[in-house]
N, CA, C and O of each residue as an XYZ file, in Angstrom:
596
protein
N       0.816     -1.184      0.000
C       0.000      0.000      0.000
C       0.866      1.257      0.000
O       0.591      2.276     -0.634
N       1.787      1.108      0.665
C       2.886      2.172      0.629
C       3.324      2.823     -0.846
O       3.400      3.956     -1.322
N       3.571      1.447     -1.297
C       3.861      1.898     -2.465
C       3.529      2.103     -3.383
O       4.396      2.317     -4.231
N       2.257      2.161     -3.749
C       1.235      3.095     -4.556
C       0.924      4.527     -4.000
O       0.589      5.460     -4.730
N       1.070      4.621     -2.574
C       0.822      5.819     -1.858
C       2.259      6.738     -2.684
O       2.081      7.766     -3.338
N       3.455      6.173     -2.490
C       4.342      6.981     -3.173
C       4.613      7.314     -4.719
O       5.251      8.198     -5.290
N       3.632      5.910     -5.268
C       3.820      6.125     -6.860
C       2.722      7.445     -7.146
O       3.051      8.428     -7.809
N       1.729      7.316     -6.685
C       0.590      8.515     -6.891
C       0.893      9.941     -6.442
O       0.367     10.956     -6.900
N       2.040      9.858     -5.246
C       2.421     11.076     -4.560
C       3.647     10.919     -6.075
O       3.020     10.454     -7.027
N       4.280     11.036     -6.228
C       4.878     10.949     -7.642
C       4.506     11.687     -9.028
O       5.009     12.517     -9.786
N       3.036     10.706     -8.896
C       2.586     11.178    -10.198
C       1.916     12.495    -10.113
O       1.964     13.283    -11.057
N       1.191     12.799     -8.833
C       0.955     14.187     -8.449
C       1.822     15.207     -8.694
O       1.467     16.193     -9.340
N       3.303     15.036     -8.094
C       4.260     16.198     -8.247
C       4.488     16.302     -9.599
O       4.721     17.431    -10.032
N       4.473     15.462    -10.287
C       5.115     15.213    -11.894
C       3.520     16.318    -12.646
O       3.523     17.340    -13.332
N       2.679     15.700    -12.237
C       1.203     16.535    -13.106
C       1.199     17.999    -12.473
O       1.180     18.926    -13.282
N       1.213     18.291    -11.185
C       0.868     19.721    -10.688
C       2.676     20.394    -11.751
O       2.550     21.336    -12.533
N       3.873     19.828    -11.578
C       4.901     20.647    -11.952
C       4.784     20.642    -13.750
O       5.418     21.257    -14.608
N       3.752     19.721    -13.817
C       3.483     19.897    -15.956
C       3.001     21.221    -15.413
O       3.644     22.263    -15.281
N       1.130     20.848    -14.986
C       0.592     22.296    -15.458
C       1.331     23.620    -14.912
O       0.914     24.690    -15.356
N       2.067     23.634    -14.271
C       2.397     24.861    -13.693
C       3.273     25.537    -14.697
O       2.972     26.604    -15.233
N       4.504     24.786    -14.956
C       5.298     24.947    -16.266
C       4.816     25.441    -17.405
O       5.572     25.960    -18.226
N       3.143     25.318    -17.654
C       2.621     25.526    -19.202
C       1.657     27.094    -18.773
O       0.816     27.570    -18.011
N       2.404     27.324    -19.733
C       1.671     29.330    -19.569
C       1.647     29.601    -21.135
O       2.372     29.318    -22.089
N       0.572     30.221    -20.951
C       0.068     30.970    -22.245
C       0.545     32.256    -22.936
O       0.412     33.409    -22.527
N       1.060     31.877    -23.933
C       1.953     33.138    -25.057
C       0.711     33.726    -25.542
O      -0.326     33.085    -25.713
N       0.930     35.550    -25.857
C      -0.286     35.767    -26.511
C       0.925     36.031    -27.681
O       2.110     36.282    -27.464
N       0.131     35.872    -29.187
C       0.913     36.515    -30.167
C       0.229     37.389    -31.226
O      -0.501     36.859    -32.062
N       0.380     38.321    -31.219
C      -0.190     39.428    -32.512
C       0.779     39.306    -33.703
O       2.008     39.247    -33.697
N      -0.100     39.283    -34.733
C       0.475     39.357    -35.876
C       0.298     41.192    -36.335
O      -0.648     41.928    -36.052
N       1.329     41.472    -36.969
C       1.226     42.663    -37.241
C       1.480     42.905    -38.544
O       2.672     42.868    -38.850
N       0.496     43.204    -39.629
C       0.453     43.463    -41.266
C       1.755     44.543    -41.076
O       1.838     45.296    -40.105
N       2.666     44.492    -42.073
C       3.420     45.454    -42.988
C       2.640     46.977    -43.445
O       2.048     46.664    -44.478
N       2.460     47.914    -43.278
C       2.046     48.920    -43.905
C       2.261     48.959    -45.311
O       3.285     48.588    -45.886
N       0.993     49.540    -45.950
C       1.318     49.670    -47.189
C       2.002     50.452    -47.756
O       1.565     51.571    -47.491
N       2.723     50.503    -48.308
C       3.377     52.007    -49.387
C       3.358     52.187    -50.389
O       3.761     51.433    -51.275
N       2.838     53.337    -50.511
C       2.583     53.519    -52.437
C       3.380     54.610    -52.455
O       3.489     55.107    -53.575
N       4.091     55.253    -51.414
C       5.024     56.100    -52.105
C       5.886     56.104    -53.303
O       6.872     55.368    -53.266
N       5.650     56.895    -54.480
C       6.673     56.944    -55.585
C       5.719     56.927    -56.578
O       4.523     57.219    -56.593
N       6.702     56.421    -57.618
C       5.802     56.824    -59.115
C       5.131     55.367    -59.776
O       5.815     54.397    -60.104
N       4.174     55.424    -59.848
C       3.230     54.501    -60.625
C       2.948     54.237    -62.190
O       2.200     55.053    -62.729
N       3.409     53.295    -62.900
C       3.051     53.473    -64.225
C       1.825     52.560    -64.367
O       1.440     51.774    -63.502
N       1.349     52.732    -65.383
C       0.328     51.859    -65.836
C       0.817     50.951    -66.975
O       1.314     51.427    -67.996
N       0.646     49.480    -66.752
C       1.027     48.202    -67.378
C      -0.061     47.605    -67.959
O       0.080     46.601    -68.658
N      -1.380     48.222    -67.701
C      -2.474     47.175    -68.007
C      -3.828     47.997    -68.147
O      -4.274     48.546    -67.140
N      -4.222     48.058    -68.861
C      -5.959     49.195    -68.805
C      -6.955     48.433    -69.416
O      -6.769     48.044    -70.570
N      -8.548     48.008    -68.493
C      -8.910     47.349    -69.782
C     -10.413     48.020    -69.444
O     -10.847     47.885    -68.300
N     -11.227     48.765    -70.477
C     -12.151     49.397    -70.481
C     -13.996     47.836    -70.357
O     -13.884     46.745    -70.916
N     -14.633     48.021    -69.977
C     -15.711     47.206    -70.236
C     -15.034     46.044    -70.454
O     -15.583     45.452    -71.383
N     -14.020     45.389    -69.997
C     -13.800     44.402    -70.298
C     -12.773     44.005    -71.166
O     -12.217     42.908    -71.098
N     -12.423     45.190    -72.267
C     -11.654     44.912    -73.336
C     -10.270     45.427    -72.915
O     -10.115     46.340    -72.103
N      -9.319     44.795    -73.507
C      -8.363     44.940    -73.193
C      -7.737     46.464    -73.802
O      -7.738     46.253    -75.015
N      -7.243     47.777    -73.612
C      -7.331     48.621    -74.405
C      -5.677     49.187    -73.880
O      -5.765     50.395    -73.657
N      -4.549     48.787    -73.682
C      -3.170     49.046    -73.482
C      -2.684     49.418    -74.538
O      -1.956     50.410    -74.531
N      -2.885     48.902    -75.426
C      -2.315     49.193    -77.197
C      -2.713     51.066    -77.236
O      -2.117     52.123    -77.445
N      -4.095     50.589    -76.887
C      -4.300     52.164    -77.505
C      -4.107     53.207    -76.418
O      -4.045     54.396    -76.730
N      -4.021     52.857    -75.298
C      -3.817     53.815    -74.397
C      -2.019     54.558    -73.837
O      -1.590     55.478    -73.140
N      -1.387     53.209    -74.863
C      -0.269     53.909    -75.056
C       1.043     53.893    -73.567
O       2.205     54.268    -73.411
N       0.010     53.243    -72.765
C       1.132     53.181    -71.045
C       1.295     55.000    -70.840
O       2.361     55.433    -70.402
N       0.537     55.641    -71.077
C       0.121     57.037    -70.532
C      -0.120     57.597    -69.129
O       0.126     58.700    -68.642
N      -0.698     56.451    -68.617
C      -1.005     57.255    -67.127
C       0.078     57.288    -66.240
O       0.783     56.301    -66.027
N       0.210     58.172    -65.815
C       1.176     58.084    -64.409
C       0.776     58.734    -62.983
O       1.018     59.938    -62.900
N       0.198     58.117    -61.846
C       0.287     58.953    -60.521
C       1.259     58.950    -59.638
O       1.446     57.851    -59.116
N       1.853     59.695    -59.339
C       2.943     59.767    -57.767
C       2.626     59.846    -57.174
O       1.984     60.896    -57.206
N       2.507     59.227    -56.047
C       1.999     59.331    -54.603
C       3.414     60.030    -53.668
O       4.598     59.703    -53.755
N       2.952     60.795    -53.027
C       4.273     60.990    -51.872
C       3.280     60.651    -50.148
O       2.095     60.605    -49.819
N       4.537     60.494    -49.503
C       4.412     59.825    -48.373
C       3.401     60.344    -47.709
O       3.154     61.543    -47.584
N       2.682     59.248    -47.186
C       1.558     59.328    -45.595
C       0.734     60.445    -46.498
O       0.810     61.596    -46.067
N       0.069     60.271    -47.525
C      -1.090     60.734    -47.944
C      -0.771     62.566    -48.169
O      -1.639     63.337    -48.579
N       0.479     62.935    -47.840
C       0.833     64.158    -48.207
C       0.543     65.309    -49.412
O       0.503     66.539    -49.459
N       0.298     63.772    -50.707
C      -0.094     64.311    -52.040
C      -0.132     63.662    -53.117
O       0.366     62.554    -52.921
N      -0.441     63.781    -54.067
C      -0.574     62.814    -55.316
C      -0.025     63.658    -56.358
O      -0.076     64.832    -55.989
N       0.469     63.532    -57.488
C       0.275     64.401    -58.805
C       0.125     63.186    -59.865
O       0.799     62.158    -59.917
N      -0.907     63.575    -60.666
C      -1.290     63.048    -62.106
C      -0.549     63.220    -63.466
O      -0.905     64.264    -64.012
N       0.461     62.449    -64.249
C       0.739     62.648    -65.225
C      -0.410     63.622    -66.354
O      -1.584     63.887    -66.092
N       0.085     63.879    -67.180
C      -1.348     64.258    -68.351
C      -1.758     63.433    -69.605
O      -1.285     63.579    -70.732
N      -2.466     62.775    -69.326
C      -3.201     61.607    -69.850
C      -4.345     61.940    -70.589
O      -5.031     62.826    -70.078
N      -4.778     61.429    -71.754
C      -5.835     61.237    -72.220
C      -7.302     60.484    -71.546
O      -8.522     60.638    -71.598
N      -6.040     59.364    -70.737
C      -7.127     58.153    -70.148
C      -7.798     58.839    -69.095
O      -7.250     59.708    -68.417
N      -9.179     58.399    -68.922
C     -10.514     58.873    -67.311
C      -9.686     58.418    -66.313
O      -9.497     57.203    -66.378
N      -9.155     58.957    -65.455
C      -9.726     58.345    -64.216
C     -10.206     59.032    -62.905
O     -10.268     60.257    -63.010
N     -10.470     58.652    -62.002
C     -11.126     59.258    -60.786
C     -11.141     60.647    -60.353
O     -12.099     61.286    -59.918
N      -9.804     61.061    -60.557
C      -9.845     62.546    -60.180
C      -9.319     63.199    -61.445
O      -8.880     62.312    -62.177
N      -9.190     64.408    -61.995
C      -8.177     65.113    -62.666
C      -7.437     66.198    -62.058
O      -6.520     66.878    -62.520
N      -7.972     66.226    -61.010
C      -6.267     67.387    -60.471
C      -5.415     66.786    -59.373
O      -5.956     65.854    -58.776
N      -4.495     67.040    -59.078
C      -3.732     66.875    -57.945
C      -4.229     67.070    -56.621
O      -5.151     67.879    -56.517
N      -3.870     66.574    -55.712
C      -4.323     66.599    -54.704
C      -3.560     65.791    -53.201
O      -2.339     65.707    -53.071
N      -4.516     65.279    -52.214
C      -4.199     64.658    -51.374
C      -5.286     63.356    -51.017
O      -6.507     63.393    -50.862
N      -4.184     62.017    -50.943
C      -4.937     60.927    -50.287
C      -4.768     60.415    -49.333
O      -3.749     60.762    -48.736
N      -5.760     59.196    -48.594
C      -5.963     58.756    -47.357
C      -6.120     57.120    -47.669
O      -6.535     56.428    -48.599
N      -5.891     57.036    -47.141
C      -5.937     55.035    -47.101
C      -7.861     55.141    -46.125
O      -8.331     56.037    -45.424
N      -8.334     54.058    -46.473
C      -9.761     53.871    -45.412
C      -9.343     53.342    -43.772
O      -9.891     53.462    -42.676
N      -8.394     52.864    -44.137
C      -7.621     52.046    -42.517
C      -5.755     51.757    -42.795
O      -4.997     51.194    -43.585
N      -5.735     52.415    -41.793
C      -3.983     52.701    -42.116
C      -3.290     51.048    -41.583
O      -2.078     50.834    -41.609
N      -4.037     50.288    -41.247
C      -3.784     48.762    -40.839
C      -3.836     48.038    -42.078
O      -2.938     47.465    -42.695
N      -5.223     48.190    -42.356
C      -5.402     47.198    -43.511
C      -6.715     47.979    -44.452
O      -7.924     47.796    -44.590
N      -5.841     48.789    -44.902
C      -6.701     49.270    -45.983
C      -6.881     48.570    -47.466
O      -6.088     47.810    -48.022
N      -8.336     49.117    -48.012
C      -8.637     48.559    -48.577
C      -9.398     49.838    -49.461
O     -10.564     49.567    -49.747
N      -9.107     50.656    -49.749
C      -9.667     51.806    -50.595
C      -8.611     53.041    -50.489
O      -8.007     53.360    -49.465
N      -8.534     53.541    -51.507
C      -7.631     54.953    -51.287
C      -8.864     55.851    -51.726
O      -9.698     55.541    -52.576
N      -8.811     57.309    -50.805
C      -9.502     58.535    -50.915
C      -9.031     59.402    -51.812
O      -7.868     59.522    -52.196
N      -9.854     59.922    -52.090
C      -8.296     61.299    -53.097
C      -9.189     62.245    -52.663
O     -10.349     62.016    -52.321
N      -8.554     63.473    -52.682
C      -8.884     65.037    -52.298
C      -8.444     65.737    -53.431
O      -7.218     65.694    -53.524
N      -8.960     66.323    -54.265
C      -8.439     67.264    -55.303
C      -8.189     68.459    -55.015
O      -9.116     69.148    -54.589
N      -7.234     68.873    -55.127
C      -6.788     70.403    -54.783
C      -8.282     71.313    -55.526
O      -8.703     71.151    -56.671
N      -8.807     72.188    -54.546
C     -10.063     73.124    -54.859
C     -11.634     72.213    -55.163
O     -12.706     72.648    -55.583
N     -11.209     70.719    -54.729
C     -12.644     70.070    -54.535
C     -13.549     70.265    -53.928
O     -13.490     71.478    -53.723
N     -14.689     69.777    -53.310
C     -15.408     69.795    -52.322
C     -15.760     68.290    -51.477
O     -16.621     68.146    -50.609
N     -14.890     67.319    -51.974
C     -14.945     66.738    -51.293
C     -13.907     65.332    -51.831
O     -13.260     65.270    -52.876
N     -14.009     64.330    -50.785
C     -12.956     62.865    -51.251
C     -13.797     61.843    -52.007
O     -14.967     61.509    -51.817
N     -12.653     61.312    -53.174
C     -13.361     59.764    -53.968
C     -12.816     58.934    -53.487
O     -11.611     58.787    -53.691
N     -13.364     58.292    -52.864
C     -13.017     56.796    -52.464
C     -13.056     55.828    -53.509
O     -14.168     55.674    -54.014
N     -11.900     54.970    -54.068
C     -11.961     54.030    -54.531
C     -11.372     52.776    -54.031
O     -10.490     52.600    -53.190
N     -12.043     51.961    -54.721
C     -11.017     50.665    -54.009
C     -10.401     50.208    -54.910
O     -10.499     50.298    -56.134
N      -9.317     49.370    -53.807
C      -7.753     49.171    -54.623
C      -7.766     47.882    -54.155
O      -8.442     47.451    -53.221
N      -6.503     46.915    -55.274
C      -5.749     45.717    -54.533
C      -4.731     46.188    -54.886
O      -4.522     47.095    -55.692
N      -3.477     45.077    -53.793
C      -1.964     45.723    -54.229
C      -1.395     44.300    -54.329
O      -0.481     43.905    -53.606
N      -1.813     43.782    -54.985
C      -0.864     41.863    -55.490
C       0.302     42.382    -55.642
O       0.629     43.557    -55.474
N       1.167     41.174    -56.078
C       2.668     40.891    -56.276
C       2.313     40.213    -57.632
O       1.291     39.527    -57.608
N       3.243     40.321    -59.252
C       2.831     39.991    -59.715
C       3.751     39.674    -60.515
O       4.061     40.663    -61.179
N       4.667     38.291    -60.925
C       6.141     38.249    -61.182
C       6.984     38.535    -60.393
O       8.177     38.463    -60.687
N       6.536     38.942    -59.157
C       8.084     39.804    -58.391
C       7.699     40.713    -58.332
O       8.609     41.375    -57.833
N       6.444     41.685    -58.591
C       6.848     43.256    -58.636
C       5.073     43.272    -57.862
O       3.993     42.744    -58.127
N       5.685     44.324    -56.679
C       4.122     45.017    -56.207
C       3.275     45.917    -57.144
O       3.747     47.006    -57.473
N       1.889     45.484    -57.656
C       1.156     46.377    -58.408
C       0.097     47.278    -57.709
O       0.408     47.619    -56.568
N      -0.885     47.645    -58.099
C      -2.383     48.629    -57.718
C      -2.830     48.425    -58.656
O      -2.187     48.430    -59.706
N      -4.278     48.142    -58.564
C      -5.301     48.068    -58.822
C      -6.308     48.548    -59.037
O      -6.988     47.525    -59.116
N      -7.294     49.719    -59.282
C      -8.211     49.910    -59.367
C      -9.405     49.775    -60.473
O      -9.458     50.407    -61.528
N      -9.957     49.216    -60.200
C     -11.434     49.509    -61.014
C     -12.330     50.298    -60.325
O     -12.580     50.310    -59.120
N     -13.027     51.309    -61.706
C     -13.335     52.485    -61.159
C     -14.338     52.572    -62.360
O     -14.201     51.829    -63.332
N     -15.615     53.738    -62.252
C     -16.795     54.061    -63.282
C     -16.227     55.570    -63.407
O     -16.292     56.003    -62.257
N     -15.751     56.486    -64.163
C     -15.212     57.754    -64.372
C     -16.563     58.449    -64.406
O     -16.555     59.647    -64.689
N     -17.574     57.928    -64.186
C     -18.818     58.846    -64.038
C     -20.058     58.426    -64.977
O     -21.163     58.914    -64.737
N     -19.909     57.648    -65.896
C     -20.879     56.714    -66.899
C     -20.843     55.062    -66.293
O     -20.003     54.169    -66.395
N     -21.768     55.120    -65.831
C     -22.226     53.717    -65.252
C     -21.556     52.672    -66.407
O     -20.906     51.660    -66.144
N     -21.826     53.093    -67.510
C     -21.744     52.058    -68.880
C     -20.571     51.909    -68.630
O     -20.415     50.690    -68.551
N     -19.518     52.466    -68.433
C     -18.086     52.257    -68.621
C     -17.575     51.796    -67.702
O     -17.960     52.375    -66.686
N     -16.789     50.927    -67.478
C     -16.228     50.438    -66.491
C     -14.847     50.431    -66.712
O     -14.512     50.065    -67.838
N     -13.741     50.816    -65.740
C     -11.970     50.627    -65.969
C     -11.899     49.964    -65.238
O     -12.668     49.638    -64.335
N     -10.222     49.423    -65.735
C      -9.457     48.786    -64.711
C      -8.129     48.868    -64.883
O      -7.502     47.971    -65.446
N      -7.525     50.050    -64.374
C      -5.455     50.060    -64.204
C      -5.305     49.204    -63.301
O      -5.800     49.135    -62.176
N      -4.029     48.028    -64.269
C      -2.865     47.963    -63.178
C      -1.697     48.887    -63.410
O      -1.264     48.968    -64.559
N      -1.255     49.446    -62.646
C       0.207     49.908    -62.213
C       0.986     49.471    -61.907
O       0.732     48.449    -61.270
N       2.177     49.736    -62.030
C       3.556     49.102    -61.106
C       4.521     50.127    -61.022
O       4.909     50.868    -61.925
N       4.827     50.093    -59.975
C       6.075     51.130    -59.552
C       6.980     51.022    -60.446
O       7.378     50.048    -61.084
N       7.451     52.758    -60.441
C       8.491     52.732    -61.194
C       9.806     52.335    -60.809
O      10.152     52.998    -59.832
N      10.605     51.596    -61.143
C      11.924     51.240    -60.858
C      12.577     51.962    -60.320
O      13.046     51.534    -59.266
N      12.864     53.062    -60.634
C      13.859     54.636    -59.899
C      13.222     55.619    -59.294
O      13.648     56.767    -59.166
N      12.032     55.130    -58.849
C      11.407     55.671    -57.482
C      11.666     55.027    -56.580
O      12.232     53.944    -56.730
N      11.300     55.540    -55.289
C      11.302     54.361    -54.059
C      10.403     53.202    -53.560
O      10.747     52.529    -52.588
């Protein structure tokens, strides 16, 4: 009898010194911020569907500068969302999922939404956007320019 009394007093110290030993890690994952700082070309435009790069010539260009400070627009033929320069905002500086634009002398911000894939190796943007005719529908991809940041 003894000696089950000591095997159980045993197995007690062995189980109370597990659980005590086991403590709970918390861990947050924390997304990368996005950056679109620098210059943006356009690689890809396709109107209603159709593919239209040929004719649009790789024309557009926006620069973004840092933390929503400002944008400037190449001068393009092609629609898109705003036509003047201005300032943008991400919807959530965590994990955004739309950029705002502010046009210098507007009255107010366009929100559009964006993706930012990887695509070969290279971070792009995304938007599809209606320039103001329901009928029409765009879609730029961009990709940073090489000798920006």
């Amino acid at each position: 009898m003894k000696r089950y009394n000591m095997i159980f007093s045993v197995i007690g110290v062995l189980l109370i010194a597990f659980f005590s030993a086991c403590k709970t890690e918390e861990f947050y994952f924390q997304e990368p911020g996005k950056n679109i700082a620098g210059k943006w070309k356009i690689v890809k435009v396709t109107r209603n569907g159709a593919d239209i790069t040929q004719q649009a010539g790789g024309q557009f260009e926006i620069t973004f500068h840092e933390n929503g400070s400002g944008y400037a627009l190449s001068s393009s033929s092609l629609p898109f969302v705003v036509s003047k320069n201005g300032t943008w905002s991400f919807d959530d500086p965590a994990y955004p999922f739309a950029i705002s634009f502010r046009p210098e002398g507007g009255s107010g911000e366009i929100a559009v939404p964006f993706l930012f894939p990887v695509s070969n190796g290279k971070r792009q943007l995304q938007f599809d956007f209606s320039p103001g005719c329901a009928e029409n529908t765009y879609q730029y991809i961009l990709e940073k320019d090489a000798t920006t940041n």
